[in-house]
C-alpha positions in Angstrom: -235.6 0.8 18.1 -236.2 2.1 21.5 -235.4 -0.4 24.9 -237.2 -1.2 27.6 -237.2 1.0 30.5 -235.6 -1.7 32.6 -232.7 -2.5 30.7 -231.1 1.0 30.3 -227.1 0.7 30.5 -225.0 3.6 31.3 -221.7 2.1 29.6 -221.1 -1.2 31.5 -222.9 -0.2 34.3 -226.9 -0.9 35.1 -228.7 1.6 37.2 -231.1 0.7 40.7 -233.5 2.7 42.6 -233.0 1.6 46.2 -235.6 2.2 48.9 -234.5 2.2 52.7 -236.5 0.8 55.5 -236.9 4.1 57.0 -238.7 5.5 53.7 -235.9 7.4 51.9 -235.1 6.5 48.5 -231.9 7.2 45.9 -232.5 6.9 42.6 -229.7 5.9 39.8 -226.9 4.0 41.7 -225.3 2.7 39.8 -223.9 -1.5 39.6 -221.5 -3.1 37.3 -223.2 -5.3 34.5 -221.0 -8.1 34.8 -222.1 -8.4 38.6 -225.0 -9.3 37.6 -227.3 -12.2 35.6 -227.0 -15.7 36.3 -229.0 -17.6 38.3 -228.8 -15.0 41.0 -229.9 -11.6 38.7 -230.2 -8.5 40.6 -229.5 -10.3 43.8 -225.6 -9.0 44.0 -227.0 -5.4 43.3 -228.0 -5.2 47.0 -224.5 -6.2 47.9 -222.9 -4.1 46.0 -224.7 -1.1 46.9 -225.1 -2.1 50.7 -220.8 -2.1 50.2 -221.1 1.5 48.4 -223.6 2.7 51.6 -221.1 1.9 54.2 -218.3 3.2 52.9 -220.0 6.7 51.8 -221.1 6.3 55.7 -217.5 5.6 56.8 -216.4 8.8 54.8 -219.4 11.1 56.1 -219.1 9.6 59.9 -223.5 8.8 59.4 -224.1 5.5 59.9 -225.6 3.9 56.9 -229.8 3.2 56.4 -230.6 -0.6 55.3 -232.3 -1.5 52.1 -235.1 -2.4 51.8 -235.5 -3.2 48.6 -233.9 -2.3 45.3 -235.5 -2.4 41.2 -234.0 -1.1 38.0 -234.5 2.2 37.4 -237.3 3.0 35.3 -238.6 -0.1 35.5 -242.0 -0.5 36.5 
């Protein structure tokens, strides 16, 4: 049987499209599993990508954009 959009794996790792407050967006970053569920869900995601931003930024000398919000991708 086929899965829902949302819950697509890529080994242990579940991916986000993030969206930026100054209207960018990457698609398919990509989170650990077992960051995530709980009480808090997706909530870490942002953490854990904001922490992936800054040191791609550190790396490139740009300063990193802040999220504005993240989903699973392919979810609707």
């Amino acid at each position: 049987m086929a899965r829902k959009p949302g819950s697509r794996t890529v080994g242990e790792f579940v991916l986000f499209d993030v969206f930026y407050e100054d209207g960018s967006q990457r698609s398919n970053r990509r989170v650990p599993a077992s960051a995530l569920g709980g009480l808090d869900k997706d909530e870490p995601a942002k953490d854990i990508i904001a922490e992936q931003d800054a040191a791609i930024a550190e790396k490139s000398g740009v300063p990193p954009n802040k999220i504005k919000t993240i989903k699973r991708a392919g979810a609707k």
